[in-house]
GUBA-899900 format. One record per residue (C-alpha): x, y, z; residue number from 1. Coordinates in steps of 0.001 Angstrom, whole numbers. Example, Ala and Ser with C-alpha at 12.3 -4.5 7.8 and 13.67 -1.06 7.14 Angstrom:
// residues 2
@px=12300 py=-4500 pz=7800 num=1 .
@px=13670 py=-1060 pz=7140 num=2 .
//
This chain:
// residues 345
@px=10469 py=-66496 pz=-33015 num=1 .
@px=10371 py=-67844 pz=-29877 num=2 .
@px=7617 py=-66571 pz=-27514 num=3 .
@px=8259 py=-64817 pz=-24103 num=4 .
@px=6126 py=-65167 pz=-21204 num=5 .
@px=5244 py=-62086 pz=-19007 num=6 .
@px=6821 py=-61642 pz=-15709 num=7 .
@px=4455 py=-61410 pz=-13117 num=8 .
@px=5382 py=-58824 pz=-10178 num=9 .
@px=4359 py=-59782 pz=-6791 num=10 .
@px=1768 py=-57443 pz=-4750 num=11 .
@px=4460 py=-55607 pz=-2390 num=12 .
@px=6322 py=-54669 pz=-5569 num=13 .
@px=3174 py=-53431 pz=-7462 num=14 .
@px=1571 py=-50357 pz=-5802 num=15 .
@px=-2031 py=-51741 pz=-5461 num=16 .
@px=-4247 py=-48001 pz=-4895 num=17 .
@px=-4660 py=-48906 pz=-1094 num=18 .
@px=-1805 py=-46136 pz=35 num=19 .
@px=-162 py=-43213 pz=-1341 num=20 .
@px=2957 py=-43524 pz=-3458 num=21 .
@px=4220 py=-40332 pz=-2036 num=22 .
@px=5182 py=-39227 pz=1231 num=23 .
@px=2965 py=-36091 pz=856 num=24 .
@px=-201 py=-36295 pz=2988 num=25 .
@px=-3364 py=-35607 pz=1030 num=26 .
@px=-3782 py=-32181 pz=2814 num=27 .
@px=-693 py=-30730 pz=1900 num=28 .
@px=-940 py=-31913 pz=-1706 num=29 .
@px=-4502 py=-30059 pz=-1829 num=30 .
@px=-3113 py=-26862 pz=-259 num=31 .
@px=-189 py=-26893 pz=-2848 num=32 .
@px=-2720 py=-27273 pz=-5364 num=33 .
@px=-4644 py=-24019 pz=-3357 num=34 .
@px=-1462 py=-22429 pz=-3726 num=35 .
@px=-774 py=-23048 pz=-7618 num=36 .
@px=-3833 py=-21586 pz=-8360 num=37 .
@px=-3593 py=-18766 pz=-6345 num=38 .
@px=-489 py=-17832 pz=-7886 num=39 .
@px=-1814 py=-17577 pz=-11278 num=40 .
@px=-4336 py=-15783 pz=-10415 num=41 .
@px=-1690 py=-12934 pz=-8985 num=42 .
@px=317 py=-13519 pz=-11673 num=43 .
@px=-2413 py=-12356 pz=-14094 num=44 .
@px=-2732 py=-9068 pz=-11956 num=45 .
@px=759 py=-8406 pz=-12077 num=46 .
@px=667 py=-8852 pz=-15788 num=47 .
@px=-2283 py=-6948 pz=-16683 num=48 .
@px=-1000 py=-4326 pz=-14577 num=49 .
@px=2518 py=-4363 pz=-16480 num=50 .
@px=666 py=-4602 pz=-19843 num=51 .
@px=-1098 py=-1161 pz=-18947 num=52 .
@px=1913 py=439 pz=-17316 num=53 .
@px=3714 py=270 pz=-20347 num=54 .
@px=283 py=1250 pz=-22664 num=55 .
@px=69 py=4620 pz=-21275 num=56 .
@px=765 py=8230 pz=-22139 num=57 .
@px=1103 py=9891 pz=-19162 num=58 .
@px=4027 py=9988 pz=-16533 num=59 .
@px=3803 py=6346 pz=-14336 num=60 .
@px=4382 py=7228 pz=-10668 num=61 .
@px=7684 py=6582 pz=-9276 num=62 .
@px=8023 py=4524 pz=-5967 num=63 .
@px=9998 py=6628 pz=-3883 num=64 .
@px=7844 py=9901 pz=-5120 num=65 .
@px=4786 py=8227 pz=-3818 num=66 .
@px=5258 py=6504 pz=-612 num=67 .
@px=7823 py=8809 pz=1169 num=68 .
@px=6264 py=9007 pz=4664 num=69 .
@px=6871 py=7798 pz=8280 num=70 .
@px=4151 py=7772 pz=10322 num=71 .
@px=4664 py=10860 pz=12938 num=72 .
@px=7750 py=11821 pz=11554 num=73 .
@px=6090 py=13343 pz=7984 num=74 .
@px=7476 py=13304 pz=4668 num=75 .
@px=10895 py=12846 pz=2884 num=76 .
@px=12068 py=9076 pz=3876 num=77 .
@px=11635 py=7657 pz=599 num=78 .
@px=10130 py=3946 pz=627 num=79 .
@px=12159 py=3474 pz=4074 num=80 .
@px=8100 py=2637 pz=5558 num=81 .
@px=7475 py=-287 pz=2728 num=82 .
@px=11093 py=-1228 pz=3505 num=83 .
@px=10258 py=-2062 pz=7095 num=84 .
@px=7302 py=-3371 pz=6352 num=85 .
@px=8753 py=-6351 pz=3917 num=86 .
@px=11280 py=-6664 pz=6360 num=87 .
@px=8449 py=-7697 pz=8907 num=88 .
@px=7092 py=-9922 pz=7239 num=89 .
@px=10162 py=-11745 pz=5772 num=90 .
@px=11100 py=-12039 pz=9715 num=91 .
@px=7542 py=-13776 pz=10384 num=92 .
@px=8578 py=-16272 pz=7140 num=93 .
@px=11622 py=-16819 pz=9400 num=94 .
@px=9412 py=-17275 pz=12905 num=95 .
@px=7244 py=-19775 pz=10545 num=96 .
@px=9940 py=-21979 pz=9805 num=97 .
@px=11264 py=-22053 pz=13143 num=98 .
@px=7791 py=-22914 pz=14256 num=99 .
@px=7331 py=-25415 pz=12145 num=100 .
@px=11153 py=-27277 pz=12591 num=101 .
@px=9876 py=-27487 pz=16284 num=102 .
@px=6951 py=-29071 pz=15387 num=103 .
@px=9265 py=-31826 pz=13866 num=104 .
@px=10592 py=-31900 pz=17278 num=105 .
@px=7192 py=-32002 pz=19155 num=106 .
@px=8624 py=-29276 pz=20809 num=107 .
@px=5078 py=-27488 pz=21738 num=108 .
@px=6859 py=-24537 pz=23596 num=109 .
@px=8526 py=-23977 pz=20853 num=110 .
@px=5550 py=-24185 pz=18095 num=111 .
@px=3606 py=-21680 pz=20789 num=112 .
@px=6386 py=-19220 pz=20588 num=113 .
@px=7339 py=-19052 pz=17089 num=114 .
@px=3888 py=-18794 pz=15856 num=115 .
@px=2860 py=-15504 pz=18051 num=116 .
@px=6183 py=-13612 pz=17033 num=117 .
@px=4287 py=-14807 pz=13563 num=118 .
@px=991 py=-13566 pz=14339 num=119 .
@px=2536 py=-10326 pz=15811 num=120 .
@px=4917 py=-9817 pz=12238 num=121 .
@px=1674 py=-10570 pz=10401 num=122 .
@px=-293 py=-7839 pz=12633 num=123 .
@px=2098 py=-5400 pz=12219 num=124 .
@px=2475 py=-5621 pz=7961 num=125 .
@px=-1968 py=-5397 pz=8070 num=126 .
@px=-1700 py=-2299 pz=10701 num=127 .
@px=991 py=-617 pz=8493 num=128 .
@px=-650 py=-1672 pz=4884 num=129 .
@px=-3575 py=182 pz=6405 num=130 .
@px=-1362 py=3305 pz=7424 num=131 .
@px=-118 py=3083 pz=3881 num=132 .
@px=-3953 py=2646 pz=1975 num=133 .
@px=-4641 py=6150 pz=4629 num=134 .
@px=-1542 py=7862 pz=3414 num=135 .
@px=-2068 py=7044 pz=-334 num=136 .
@px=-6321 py=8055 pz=-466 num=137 .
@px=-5057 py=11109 pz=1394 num=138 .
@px=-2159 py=12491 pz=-554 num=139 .
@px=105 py=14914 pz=-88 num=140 .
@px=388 py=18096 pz=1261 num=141 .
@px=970 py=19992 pz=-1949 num=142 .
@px=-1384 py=17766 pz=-4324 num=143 .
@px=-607 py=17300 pz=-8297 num=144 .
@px=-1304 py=20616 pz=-9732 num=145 .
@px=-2448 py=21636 pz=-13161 num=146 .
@px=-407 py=24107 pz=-14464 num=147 .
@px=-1377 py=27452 pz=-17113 num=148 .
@px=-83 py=25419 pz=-19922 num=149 .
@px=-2244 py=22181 pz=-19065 num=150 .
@px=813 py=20132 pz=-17658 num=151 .
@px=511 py=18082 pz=-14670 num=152 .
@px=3090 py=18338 pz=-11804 num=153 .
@px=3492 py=16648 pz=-8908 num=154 .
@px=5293 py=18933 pz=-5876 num=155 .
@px=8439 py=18096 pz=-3747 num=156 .
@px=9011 py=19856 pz=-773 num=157 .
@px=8225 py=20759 pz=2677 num=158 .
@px=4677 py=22908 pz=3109 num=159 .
@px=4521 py=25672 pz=5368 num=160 .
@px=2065 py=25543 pz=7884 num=161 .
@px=-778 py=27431 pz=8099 num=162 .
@px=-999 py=29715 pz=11056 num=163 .
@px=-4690 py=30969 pz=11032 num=164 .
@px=-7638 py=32284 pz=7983 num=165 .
@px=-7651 py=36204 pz=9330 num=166 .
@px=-11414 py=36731 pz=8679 num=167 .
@px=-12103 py=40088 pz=6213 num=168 .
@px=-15767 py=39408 pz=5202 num=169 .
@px=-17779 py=37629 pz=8166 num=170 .
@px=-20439 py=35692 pz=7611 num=171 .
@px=-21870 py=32820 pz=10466 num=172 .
@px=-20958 py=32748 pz=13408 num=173 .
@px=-16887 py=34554 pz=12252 num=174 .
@px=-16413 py=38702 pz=13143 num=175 .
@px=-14447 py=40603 pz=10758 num=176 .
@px=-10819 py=40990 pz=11960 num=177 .
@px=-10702 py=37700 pz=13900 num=178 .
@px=-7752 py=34872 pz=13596 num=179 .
@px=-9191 py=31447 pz=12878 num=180 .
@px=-7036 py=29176 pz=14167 num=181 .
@px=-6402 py=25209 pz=14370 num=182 .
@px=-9495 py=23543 pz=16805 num=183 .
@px=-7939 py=20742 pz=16331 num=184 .
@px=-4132 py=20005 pz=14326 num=185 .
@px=-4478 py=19798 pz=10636 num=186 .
@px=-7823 py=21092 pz=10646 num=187 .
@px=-7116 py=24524 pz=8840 num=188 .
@px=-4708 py=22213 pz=6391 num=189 .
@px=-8163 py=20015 pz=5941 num=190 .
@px=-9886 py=23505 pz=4984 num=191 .
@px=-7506 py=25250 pz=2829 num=192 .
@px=-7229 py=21237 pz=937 num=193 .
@px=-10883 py=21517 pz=720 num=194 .
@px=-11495 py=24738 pz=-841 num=195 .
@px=-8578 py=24313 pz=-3093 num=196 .
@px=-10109 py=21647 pz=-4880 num=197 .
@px=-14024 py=23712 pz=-5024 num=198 .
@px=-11580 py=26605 pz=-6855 num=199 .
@px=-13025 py=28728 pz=-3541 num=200 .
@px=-9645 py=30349 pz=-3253 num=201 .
@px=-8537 py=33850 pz=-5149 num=202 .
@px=-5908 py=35662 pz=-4479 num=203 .
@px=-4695 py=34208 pz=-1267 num=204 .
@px=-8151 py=34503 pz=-22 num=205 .
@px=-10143 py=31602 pz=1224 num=206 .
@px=-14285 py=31077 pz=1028 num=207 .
@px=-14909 py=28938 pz=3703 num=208 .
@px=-18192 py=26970 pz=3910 num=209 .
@px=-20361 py=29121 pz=5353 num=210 .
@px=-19567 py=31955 pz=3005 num=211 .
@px=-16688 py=33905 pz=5175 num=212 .
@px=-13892 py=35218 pz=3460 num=213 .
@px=-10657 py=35421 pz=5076 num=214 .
@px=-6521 py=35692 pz=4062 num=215 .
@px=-4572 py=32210 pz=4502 num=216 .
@px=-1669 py=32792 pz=6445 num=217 .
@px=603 py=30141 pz=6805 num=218 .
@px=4732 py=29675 pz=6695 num=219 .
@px=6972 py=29924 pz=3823 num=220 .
@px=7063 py=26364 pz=1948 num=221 .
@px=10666 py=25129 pz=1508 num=222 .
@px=12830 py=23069 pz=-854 num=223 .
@px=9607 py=23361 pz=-3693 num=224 .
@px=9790 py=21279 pz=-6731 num=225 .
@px=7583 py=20568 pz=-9507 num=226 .
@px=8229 py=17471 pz=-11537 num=227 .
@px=6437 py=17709 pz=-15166 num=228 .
@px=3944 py=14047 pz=-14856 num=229 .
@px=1655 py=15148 pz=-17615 num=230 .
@px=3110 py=16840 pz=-20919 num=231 .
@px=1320 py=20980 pz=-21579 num=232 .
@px=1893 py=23594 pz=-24308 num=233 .
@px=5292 py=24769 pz=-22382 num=234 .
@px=6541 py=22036 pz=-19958 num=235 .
@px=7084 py=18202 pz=-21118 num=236 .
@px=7313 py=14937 pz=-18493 num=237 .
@px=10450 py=14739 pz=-17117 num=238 .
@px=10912 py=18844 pz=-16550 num=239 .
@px=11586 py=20058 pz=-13115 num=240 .
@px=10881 py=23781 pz=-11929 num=241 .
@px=12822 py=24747 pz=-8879 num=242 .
@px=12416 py=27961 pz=-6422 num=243 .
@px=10822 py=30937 pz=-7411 num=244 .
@px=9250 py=30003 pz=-10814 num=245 .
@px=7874 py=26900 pz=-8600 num=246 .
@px=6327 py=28773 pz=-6057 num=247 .
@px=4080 py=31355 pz=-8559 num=248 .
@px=3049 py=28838 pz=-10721 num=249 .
@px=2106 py=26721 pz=-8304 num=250 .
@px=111 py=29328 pz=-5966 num=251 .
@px=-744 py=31410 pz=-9683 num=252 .
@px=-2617 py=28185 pz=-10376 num=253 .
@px=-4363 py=27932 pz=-6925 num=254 .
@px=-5328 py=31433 pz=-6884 num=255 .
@px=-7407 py=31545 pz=-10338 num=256 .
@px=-10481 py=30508 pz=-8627 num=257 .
@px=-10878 py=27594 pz=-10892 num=258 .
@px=-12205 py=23862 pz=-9475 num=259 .
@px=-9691 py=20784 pz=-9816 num=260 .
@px=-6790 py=22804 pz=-10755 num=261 .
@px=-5340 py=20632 pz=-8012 num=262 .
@px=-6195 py=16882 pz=-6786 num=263 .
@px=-5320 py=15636 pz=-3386 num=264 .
@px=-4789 py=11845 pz=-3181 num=265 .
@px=-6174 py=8876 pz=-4642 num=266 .
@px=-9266 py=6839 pz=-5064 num=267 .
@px=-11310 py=5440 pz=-7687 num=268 .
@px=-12239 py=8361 pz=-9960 num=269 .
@px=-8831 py=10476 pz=-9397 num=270 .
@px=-5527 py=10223 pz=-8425 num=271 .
@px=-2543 py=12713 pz=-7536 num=272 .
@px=296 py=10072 pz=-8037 num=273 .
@px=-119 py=9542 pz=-12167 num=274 .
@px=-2784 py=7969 pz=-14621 num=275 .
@px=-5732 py=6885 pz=-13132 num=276 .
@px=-5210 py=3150 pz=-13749 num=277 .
@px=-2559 py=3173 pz=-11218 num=278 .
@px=-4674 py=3761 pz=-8457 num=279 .
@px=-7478 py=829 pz=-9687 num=280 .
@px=-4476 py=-1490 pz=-9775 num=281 .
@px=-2948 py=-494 pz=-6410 num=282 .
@px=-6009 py=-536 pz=-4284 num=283 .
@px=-7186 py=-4559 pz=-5901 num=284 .
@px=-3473 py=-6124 pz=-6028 num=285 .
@px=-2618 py=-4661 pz=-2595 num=286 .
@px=-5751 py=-4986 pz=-1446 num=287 .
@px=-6099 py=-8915 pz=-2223 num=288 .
@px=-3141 py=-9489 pz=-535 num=289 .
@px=-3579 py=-7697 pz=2472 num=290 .
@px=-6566 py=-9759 pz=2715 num=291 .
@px=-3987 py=-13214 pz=2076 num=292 .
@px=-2271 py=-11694 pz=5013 num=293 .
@px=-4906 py=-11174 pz=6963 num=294 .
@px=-6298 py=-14521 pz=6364 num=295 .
@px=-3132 py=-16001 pz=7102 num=296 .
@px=-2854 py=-14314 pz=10783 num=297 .
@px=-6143 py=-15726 pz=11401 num=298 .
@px=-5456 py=-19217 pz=10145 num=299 .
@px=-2561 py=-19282 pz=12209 num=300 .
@px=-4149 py=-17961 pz=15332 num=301 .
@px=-6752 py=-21187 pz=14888 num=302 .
@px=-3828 py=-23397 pz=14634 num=303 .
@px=-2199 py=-21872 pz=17803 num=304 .
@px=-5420 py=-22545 pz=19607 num=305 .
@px=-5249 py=-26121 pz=18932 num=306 .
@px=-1558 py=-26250 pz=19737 num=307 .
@px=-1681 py=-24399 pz=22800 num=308 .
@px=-4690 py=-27033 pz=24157 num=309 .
@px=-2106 py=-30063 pz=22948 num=310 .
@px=-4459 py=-30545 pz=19888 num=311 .
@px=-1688 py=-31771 pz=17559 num=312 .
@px=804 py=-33360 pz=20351 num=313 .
@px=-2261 py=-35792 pz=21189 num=314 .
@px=-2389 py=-37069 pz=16953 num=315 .
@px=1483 py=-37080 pz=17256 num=316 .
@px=2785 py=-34437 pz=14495 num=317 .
@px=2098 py=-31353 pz=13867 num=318 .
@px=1115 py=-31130 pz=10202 num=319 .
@px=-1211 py=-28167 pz=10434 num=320 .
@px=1968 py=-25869 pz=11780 num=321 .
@px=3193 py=-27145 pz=8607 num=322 .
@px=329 py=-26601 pz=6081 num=323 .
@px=-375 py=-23173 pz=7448 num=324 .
@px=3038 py=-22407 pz=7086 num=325 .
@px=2935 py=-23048 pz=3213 num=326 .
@px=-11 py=-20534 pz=3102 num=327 .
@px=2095 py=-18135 pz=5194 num=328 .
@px=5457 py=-18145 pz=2575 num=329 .
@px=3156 py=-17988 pz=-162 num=330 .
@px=1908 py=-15109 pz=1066 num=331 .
@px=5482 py=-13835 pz=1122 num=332 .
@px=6910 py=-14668 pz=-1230 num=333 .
@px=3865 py=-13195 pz=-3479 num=334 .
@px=4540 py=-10008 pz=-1729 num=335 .
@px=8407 py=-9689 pz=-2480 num=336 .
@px=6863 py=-9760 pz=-6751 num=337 .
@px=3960 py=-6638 pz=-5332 num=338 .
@px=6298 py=-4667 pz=-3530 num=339 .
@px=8784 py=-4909 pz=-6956 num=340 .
@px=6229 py=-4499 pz=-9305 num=341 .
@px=4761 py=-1360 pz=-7357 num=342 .
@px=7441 py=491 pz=-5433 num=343 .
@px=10649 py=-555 pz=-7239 num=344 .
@px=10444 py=-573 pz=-10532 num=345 .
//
């Protein structure tokens, strides 16, 4: 068998260590390998919070149920909020690229003005996360109410506003007969929440704190629904009481006297919207990326810094625009899975 001699490539041919075989810079390689990571580590929140969505009893809160508010306009716009929101910041993905494509261009103008309509998109989706996080820990107007039968409901509807507590046992600094009325707005709605969940309310009379009794007065409530979240002896998830039957077993429920018969909001011992879980998993996975967002708005404010004092022009490209811009889709992208996971499905 006749013997073959091994071919010997030349030095140019044979990549020798001294330079990179790809056209990736060493930065951008590292931040796609920050990036990697950081998606599995999202990816196992989103799981474990599917695996205990689908592992509990109770009634898991429904998107549009939850976040139906507009900031000085009140409830009863369904998700439209969140909607803008994503639609924000999938504009600011758009302002990114465009920021970046001028960099290509060493078009510095250009880089300066697509990265503040970025910064500004990215300031407005922190501002109104925090709105949201406000509206969530403070609840609703109505509250989720436990019923006679030990149901759970939440409540649908417009609530009347209170006009004044008409004092009938004075105590403090209160006279018998007078009209309490709003110092400042919502503060008799922050009362009546209060005592509601101390049980200090009986038969349409309030105890305030310093021990005065008075009657709540306040408008008739309109369009009242309850929606069944918790099954009870009599009502089952799902049901829906309308009108009349609403109304008194709603208030008959208030009125008993009894502590926690109704929970206002969220936080991390109860929550109005469903099983308690839900609110651990929507303050962390929410909360860890509004901090990715807020990172990001900083990280590209340093960037526009050094842009802005010619920074970048003086190396000759302007690969940071273009790093910081991989941090800033990620951050969108990952959003587009929270915002599904959380107020869609």
């Amino acid at each position: 068998m006749a013997e073959h001699a091994a071919k010997q490539i030349d030095t140019e041919t044979l990549w020798g260590g001294k330079t990179s075989p790809f056209t990736t810079s060493y930065g951008k390689l590292m931040m796609w390998f920050f990036l990697v990571s950081d998606a599995l580590t999202f990816g196992g929140l989103l799981a474990a919070y599917s695996f205990t969505r689908f592992n509990v009893s109770d009634a898991w809160p429904i998107g549009e149920e939850t976040f139906n508010s507009l900031p000085f306009l009140g409830h009863g716009y369904p998700l439209i909020y969140v909607a803008l929101m994503t639609f924000i910041l999938i504009v600011s993905s758009v302002t990114m690229v465009l920021a970046v494509e001028a960099g290509h261009r060493m078009d510095k103008k250009g880089v300066v003005k697509w990265m503040i309509a970025t910064i500004i998109g990215g300031f407005f989706f922190v501002g109104s996360q925090a709105w949201e996080w406000s509206h969530f820990i403070h609840g609703s107007e109505f509250g989720k109410v436990e019923l006679a039968d030990g149901s759970q409901a939440i409540v649908k509807g417009h609530f009347g506003k209170i006009t004044s507590f008409d004092v009938t046992e004075a105590h403090g600094h209160h006279k018998k007969g007078e009209k309490i009325v709003d110092a400042f707005e919502g503060d008799l709605m922050h009362q009546f929440q209060h005592a509601v969940e101390l049980g200090h309310i009986e038969n349409g009379q309030i105890t305030l704190h310093d021990g005065t009794k008075a009657l709540v007065k306040k408008e008739k409530d309109e369009h009242m629904q309850l929606v069944i979240k918790k099954n009870g002896s009599k009502h089952k998830i799902g049901d829906k009481i309308d009108g009349k039957e609403a109304e008194d077993l709603y208030y008959g429920s208030i009125n008993t006297g009894e502590a926690h018969k109704v929970i206002y909001g969220a936080n991390l011992k109860q929550n109005e919207y469903g099983p308690q879980q839900y609110g651990h998993f929507f303050f962390f996975i929410t909360g860890f990326h509004g901090f990715h967002v807020f990172s990001g708005v900083v990280f590209n404010i340093i960037i526009l810094i050094g842009v802005m004092r010619n920074l970048y022009h003086k190396r000759g490209h302007y690969e940071m625009v273009e790093k910081t811009g991989l941090y800033w889709h990620f951050v969108d992208l990952v959003w587009v899975f929270v915002f599904t996971f959380f107020y869609l499905v």
